[in-house]
N, C-alpha and C positions, 0 to 999 in steps of 0.2 A: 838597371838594364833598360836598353832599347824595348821598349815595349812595340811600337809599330815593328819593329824589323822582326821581332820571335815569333818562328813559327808555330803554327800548333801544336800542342803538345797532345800525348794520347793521353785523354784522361782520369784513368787508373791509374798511372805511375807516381799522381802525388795524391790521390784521393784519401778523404778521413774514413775512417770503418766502414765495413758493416759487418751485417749480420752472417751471409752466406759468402760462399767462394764455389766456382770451381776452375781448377786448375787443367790448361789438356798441352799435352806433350806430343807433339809429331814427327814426324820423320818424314823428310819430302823423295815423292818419287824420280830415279833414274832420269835427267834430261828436262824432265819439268819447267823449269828456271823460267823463260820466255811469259808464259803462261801465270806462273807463279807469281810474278810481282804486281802486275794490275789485279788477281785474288786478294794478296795479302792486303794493298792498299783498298781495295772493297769492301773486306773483313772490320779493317780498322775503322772505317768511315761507319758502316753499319755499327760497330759499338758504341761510337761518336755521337750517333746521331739518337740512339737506343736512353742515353744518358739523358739527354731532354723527353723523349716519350716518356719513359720511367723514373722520370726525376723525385716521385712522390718517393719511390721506394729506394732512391741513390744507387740507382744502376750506372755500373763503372769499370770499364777495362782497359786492356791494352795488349797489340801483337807486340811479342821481342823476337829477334834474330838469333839463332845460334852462332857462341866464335865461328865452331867452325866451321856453320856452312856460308855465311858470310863471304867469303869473296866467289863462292860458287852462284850467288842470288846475285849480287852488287860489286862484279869485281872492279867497277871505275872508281871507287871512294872507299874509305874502310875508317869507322872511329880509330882516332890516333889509339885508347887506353884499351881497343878490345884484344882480349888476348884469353887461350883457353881456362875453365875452370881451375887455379892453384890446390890440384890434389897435394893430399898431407896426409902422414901421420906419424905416430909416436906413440912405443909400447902399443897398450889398447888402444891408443886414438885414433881413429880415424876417421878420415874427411876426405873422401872415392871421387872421383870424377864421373859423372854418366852423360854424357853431352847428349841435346839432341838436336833438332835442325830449327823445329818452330818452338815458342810457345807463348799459348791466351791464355791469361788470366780475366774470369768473368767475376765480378762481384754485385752483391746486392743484397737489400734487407728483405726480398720474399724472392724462394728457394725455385719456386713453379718457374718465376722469369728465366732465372738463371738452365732449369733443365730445357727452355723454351730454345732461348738463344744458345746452349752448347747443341743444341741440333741443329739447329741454322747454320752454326759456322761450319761441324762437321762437313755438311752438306754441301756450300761454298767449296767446300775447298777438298770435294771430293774427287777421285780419280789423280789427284796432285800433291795427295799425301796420306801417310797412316798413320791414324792416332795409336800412340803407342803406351802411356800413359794418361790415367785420367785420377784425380786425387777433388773430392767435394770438403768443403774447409767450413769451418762454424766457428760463432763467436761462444766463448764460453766463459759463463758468470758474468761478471763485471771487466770484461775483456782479461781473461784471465788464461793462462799456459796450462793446460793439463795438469801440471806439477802442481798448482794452486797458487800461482803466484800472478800477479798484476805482469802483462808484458807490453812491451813497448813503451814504456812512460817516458826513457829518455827523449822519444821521439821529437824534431824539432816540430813548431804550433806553423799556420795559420801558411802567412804568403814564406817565411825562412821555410818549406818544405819545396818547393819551386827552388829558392836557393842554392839546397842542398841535393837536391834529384834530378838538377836538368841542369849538361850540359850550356853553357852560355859561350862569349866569346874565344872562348879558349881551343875552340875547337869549330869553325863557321859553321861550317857545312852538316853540321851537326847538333847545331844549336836546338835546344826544347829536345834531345833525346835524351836518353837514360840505360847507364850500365846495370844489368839486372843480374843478381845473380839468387840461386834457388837451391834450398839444401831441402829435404826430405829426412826430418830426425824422427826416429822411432822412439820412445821414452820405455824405460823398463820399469813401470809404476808399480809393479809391486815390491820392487827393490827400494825406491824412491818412499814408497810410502812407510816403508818400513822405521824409515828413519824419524828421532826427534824433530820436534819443529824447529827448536832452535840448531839443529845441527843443517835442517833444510836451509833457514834463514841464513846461517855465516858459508853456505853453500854459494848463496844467491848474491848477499850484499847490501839484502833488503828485509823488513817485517813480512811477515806473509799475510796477516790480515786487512792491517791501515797499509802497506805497502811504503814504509817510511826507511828514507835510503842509511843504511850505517851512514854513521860521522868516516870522515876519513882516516883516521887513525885506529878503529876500531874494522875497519875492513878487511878482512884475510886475502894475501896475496894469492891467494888461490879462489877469491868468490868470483864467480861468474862478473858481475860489475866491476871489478877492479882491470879483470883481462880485456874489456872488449871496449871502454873508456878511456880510450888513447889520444895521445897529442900529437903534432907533427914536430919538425926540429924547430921550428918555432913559437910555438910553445899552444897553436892552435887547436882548436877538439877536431881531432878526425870525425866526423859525424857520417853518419849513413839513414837515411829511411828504410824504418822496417815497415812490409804490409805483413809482415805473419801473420798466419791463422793456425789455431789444432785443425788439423783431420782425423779420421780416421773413423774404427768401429773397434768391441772389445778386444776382439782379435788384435788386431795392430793399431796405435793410435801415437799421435804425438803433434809437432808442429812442423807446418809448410813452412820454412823459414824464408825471407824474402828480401830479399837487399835492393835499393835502388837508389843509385847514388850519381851525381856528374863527373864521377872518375871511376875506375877499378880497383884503385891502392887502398882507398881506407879499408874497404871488406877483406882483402888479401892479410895486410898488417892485422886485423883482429881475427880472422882464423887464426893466423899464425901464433898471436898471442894467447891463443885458448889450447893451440892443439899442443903447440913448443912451447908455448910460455915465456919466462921473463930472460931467460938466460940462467936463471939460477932454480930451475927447477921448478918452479911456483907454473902450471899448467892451470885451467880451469877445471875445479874439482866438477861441476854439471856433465860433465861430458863423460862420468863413471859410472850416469845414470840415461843416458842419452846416447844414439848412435846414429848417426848419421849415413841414410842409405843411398844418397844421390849426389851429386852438386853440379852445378849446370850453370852454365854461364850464357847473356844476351845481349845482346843490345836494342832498345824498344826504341825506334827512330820516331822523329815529331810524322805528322801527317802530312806535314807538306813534302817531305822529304819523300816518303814512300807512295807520293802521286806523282812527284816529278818519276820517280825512278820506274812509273807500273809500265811507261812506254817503249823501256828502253830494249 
């Protein structure tokens, strides 16, 4: 890639861990718009720039756009791939759509910053919208999913996360953004725990302690890794960046699930392949222990893109 020509990217979209999250979900008021674009691009710039203040503690975020309010903010340009959340489901599965218009992801390894800066933005960008949901995310174990299992490992390393999360030529005007999409899964852990390890593990596709992936032959068409590790027609890895985090408290808990990818198709194709499955029945057996109460679709445009547009 053109490095001089890439705009700036927000950068949470490809950031490595941490420790805290908080997630806020808005909904912008009647008429706003005008108003709204020079906030949003303020908002972004202030987490931007938040990242070097806090850099000791890897403070890191990023606004995205709802599909659908999207041509109501920006209706001169629109990402070619953005298109509403692909609600699904099958028998028990299901996978809801709840759209909403904004939404920050705040991240960082000390919790105080993060409740610092969800006030600030609140604030920013008050009387121009209502927060509608607000979800606080933590690292658990040794980056571990509620279920006890290692998450995220597929994840691609190092500068291939830039590759795989942002937008490049394929789309100019939109270069260094990122299709976000966001599920909100409930886990039913005492169902889940109910079960043998080795029934949890041929669930997954992996060990649960050392996290060592089955051989491929020994994989059940049904484990979680075999559904969501897909190819294109040419024989390449659909790949997606997860920032999941668990949330929650005992009451309800589970994982913020978080897709952000430089297209919409790979996330689509791997719901699709957990909720339908393969064509021959073989679904994701996780999903008889997991429920899926939201899914919401973004798009997180680079910074340059949301300063040109704050005048317009």
């Amino acid at each position: 890639m053109d490095n001089q020509a890439m705009p700036r990217e927000q950068l949470g979209v490809c950031a490595e861990g941490n420790l805290h999250s908080v997630y806020l979900m808005f909904n912008a008021n009647e008429g706003g718009e005008s108003q709204l674009r020079p906030c949003i691009a303020n908002v972004a710039q202030y987490i931007y720039e938040l990242t070097d203040q806090y850099a000791d503690s890897a403070f890191n975020g990023f606004v995205a756009i709802g599909a659908n309010y999207w041509d109501s903010l920006y209706p001169s340009a629109r990402p070619t791939a953005l298109k509403p959340f692909p609600a699904m489901n099958a028998d028990t599965r299901d996978a809801p759509a709840l759209e909403y218009d904004l939404f920050v992801q705040i991240r960082c390894d000390r919790f105080d910053i993060l409740h610092l800066v969800a006030n600030e933005v609140c604030q920013m960008f008050e009387g121009l919208v209502e927060l509608i949901e607000e979800e606080r995310g933590f690292r658990f174990m040794d980056n571990r999913d509620l279920t006890g299992f290692v998450d995220g490992t597929e994840n691609p390393k190092g500068r291939n996360r830039q590759e795989v999360a942002l937008v490049g030529i394929e789309d100019e005007a939109f270069k260094g953004g990122s299709y976000v999409h966001v599920q909100k899964f409930a886990h039913n852990l005492s169902k889940w725990n109910r079960l043998p390890q080795k029934k949890q593990e041929d669930i997954v596709g992996r060990t649960k302690l050392d996290n060592i992936e089955y051989a491929s032959e020994d994989k059940p068409l049904t484990s979680h890794i075999k559904r969501v590790n897909l190819k294109d027609a040419d024989g390449k890895s659909m790949e997606i960046l997860r920032q999941s985090m668990p949330y929650g408290t005992v009451k309800e808990q589970g994982l913020m699930f978080i897709s952000t990818c430089r297209n919409s198709v790979n996330f689509e194709h791997m719901l699709k392949s957990m909720v339908h499955g393969d064509g021959h029945g073989n679904h994701d057996h996780l999903l008889h222990f997991t429920q899926a109460l939201t899914g919401s679709s973004f798009f997180a445009p680079s910074l340059d893109f949301l300063e040109n547009q704050a005048g317009e």
